[in-house]
SERO-4910 file (N, C-alpha, C, O; in steps of 0.05 Angstrom, whole numbers):
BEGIN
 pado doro    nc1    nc2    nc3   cac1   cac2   cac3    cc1    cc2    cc3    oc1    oc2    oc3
  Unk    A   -561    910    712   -542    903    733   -553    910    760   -571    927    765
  Unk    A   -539    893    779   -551    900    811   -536    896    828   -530    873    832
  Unk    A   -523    921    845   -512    920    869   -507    894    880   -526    883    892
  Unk    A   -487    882    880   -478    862    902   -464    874    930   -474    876    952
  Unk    A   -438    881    922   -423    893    944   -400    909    933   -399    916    909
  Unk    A   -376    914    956   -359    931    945   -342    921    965   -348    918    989
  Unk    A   -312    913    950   -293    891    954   -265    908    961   -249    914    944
  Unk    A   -264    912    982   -235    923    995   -203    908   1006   -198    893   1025
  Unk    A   -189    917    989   -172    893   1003   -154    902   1022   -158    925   1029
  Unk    A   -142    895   1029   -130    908   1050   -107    879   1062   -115    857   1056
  Unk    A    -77    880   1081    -60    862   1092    -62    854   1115    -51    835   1125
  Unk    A    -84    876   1129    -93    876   1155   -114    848   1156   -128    842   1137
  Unk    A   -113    831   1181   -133    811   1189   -152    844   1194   -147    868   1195
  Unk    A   -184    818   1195   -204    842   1208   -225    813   1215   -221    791   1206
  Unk    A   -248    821   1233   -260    808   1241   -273    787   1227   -277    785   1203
  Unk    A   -283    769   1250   -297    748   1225   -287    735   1201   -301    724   1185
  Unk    A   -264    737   1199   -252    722   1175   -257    702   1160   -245    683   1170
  Unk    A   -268    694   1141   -275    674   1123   -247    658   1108   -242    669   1087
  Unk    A   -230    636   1114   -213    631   1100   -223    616   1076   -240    599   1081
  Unk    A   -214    620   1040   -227    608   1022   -203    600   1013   -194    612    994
  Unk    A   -191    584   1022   -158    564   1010   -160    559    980   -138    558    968
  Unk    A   -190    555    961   -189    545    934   -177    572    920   -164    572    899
  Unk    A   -185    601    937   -179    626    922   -155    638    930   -143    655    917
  Unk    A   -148    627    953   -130    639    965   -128    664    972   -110    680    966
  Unk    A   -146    667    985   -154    691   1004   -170    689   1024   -177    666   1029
  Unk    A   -180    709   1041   -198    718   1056   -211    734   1066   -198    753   1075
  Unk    A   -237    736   1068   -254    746   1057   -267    754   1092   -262    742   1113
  Unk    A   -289    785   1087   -312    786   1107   -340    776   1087   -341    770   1063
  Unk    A   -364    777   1112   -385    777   1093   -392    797   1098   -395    812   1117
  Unk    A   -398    798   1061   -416    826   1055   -437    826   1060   -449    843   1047
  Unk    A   -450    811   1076   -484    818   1080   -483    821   1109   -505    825   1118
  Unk    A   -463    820   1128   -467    831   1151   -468    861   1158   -468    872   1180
  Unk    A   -469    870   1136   -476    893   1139   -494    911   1116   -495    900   1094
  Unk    A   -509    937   1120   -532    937   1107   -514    958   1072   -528    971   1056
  Unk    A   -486    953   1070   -480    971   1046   -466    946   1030   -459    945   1006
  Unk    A   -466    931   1046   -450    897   1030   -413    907   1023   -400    902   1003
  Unk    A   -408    919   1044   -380    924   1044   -361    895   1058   -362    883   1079
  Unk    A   -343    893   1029   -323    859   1047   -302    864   1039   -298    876   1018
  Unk    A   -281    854   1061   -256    857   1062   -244    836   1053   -255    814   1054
  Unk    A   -221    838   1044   -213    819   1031   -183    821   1030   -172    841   1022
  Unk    A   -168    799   1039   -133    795   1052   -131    774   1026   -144    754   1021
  Unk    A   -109    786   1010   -105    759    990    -83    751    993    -65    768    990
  Unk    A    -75    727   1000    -45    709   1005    -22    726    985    -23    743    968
  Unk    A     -5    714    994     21    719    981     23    703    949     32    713    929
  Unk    A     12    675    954      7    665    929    -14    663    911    -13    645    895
  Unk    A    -33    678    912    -65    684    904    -53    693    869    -41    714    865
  Unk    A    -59    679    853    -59    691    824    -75    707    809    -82    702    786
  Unk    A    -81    734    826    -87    747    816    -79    777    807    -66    791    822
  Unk    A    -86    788    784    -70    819    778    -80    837    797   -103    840    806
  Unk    A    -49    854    802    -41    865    818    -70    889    824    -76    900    846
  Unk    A    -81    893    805   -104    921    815   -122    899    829   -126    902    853
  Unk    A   -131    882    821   -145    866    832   -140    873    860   -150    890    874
  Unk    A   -114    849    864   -106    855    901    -98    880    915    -95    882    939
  Unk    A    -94    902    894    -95    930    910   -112    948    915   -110    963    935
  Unk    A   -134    949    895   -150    976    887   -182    959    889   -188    937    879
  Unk    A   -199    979    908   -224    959    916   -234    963    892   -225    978    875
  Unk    A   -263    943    890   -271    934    857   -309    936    878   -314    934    901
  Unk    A   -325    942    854   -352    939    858   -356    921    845   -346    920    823
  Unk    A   -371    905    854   -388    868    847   -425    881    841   -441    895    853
  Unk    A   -425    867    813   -457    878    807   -464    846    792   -448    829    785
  Unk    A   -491    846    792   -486    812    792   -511    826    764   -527    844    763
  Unk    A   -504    808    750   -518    806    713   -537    783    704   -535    759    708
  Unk    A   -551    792    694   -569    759    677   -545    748    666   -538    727    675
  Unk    A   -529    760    646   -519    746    628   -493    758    623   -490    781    614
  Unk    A   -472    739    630   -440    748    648   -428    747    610   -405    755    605
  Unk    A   -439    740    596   -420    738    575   -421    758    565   -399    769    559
  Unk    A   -451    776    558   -466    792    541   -437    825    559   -421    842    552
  Unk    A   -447    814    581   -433    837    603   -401    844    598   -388    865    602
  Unk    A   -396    820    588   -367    826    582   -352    836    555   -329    847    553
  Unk    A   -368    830    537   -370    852    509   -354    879    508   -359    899    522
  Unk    A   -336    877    491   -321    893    494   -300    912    513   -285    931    510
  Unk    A   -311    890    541   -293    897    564   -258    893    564   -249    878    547
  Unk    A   -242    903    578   -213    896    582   -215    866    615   -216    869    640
  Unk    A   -215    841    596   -220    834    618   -200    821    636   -184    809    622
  Unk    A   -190    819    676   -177    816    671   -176    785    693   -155    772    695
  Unk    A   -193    781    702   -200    744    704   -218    742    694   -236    758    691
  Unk    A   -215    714    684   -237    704    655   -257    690    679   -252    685    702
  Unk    A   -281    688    664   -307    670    675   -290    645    699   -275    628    690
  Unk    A   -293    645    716   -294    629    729   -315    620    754   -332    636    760
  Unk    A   -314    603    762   -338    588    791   -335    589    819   -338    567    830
  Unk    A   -328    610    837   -316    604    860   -333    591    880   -326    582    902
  Unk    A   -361    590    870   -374    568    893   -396    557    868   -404    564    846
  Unk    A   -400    542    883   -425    529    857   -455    550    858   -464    567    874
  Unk    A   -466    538    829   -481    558    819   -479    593    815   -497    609    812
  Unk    A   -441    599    815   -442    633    817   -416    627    796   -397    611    797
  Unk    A   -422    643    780   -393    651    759   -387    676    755   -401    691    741
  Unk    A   -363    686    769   -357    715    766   -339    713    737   -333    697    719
  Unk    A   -336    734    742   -306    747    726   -304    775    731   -322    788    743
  Unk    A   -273    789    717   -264    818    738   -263    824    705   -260    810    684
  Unk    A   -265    853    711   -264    873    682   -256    898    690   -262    905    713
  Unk    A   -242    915    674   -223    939    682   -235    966    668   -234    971    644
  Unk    A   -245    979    687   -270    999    675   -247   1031    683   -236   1033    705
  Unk    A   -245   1044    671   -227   1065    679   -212   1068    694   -208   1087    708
  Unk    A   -195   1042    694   -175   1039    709   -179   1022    737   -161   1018    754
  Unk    A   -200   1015    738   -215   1008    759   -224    977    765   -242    975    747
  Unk    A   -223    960    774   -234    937    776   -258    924    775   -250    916    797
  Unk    A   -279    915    772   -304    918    765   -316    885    758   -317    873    737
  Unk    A   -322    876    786   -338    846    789   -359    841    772   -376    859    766
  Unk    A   -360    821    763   -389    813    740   -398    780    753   -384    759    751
  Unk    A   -428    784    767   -430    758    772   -458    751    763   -478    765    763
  Unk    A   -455    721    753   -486    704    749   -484    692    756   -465    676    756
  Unk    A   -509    693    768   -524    673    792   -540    649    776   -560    650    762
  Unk    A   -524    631    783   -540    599    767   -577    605    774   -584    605    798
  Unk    A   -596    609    756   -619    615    755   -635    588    768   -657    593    778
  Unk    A   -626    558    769   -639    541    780   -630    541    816   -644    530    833
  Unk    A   -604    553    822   -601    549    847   -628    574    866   -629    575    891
***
């Protein structure tokens, strides 16, 4: 596994705002800065569980998102939020915990 970033959410706007309407949220970028820290405002109607939108989560990006999820509590399944990247969220001591693969031809 390898460091992507670390995903804070928070109700507050903050700079630079990224609006992503398919997720229903919004987002900073994590590479504007050198620890990959992003903020993240999730709508009122965003379907996701509640630790998700409250409690920040670390994103580590995997060869192989299925192998990674093995015996995890998982609590969004595999999905695509931009092409060539498939996350999914998993619940590690109570904790939120990003799993992403990176499409190997992009």
């Amino acid at each position: 596994m390898k460091y992507n970033h670390i995903g804070i959410p928070t109700r507050s706007r903050f700079d630079n705002e990224i609006e992503l309407p398919h997720l229903k949220m919004t987002v900073s970028d994590h590479q504007d800065n050198a620890f990959g820290i992003q903020w993240q405002r999730y709508w009122d109607d965003a379907p996701y569980p509640e630790l998700v939108k409250q409690v920040p989560h670390v994103a580590f990006e995997v060869d192989d998102l299925e192998q990674a999820l093995a015996g995890h509590k998982i609590l969004i399944a595999p999905n695509s939020p931009s092409p060539g990247l498939t996350v999914a969220f998993i619940e590690v001591n109570g904790a939120p915990v990003e799993l992403m693969q990176y499409d190997k031809n992009n």
